[in-house]
C-alpha positions as a printed NumPy array, in Angstrom:
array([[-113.927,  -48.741, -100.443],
       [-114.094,  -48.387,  -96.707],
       [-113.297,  -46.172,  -93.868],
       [-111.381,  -46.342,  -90.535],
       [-111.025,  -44.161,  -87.367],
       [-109.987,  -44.636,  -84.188],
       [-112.37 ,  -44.916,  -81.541],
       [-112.28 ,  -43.475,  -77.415],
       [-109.562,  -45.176,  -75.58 ],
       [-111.038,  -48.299,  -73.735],
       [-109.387,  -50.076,  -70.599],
       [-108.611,  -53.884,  -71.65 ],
       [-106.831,  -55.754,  -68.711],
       [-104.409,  -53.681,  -67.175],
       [-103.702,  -51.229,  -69.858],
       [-105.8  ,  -49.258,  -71.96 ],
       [-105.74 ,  -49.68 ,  -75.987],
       [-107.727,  -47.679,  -78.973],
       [-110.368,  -49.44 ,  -80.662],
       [-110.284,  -49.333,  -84.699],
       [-113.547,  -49.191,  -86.2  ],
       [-113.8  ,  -50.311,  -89.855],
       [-116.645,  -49.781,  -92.265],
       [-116.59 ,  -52.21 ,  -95.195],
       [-118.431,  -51.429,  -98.619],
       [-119.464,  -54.975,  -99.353],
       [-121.297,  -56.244, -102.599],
       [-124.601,  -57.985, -101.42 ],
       [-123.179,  -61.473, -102.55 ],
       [-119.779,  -61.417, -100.485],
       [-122.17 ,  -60.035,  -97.833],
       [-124.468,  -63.492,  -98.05 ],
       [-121.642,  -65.862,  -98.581],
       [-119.674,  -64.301,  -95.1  ],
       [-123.391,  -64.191,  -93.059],
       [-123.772,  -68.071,  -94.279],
       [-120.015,  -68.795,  -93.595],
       [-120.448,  -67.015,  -89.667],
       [-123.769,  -68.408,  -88.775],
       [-122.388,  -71.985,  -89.98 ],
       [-120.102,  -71.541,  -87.087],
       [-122.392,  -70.124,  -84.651],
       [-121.131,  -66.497,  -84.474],
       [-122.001,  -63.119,  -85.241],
       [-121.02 ,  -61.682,  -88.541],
       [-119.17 ,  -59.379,  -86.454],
       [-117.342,  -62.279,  -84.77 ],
       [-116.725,  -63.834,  -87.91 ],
       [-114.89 ,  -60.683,  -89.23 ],
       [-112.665,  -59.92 ,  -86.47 ],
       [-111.93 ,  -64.129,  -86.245],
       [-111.049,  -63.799,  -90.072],
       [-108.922,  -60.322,  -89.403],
       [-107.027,  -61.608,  -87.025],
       [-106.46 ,  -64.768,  -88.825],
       [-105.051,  -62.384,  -91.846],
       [-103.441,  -60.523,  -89.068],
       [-101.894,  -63.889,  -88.191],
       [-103.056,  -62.782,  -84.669],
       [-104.517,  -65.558,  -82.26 ],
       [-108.515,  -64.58 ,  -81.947],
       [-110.115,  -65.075,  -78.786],
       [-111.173,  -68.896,  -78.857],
       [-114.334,  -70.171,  -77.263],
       [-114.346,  -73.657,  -76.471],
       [-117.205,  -76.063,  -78.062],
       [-117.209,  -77.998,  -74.678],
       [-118.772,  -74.288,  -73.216],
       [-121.731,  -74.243,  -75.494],
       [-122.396,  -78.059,  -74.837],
       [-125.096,  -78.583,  -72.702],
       [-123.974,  -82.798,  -72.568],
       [-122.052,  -84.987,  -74.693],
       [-124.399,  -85.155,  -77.533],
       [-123.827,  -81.734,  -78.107],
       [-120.614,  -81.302,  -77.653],
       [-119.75 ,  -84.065,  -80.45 ],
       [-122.812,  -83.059,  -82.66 ],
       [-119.773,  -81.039,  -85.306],
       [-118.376,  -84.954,  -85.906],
       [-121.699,  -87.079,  -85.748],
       [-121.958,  -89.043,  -89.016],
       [-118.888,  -88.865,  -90.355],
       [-117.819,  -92.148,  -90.165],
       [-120.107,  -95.254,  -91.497],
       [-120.759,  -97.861,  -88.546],
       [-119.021, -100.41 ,  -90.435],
       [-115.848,  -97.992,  -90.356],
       [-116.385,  -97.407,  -86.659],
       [-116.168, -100.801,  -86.42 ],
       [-113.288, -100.879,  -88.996],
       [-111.135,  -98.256,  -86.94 ],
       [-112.343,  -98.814,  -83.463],
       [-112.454, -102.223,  -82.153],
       [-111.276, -103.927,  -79.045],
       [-108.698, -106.467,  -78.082],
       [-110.031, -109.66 ,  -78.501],
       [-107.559, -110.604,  -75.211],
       [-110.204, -111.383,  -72.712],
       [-107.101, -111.703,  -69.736],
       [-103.478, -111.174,  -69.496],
       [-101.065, -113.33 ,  -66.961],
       [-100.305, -111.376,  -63.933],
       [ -97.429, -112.102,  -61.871],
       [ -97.295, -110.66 ,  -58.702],
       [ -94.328, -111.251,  -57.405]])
């Protein structure tokens, strides 16, 4: 089992809200597989469990977007590198053959 109490009052934006802190009894292997699952994504474990929460909570969790953590392009689309075959990109993603279209100007 686990505990909960509420924590000092803490000013968030305008108004001020109570913090909730939880302590979670957690056998060792649901411990692992949630520290693999967070730093998978790139967050704390701490992160992870209020993401997951509020997910549960069916609350929106503060998003961070992957374009802030990319340093250049080759970052930012490092999560999608290699899923596709280059004979697929070339399947899915070619160009018009159509070297020039007819233009009327008047």
């Amino acid at each position: 089992m686990g505990t909960c109490a509420r924590g000092k009052s803490a000013t968030v934006g305008r108004g001020k809200r109570q913090a909730l802190t939880i302590t979670i009894n957690l056998q060792p292997e649901t411990e692992r597989g949630l520290l693999a699952r967070a730093q998978a994504k790139g967050v704390s474990l701490t992160d992870f469990a209020q993401e997951v929460l509020a997910r549960e909570a069916e609350i929106d969790p503060p998003t961070q977007s992957p374009a802030s953590n990319a340093k250049n392009l080759y970052d930012l689309f490092a999560p999608v590198r290699g899923l596709l075959t280059d004979e697929e990109v070339d399947q899915y993603f070619t160009r018009n053959p159509s070297f020039s279209r007819p233009v009327d100007f008047e």
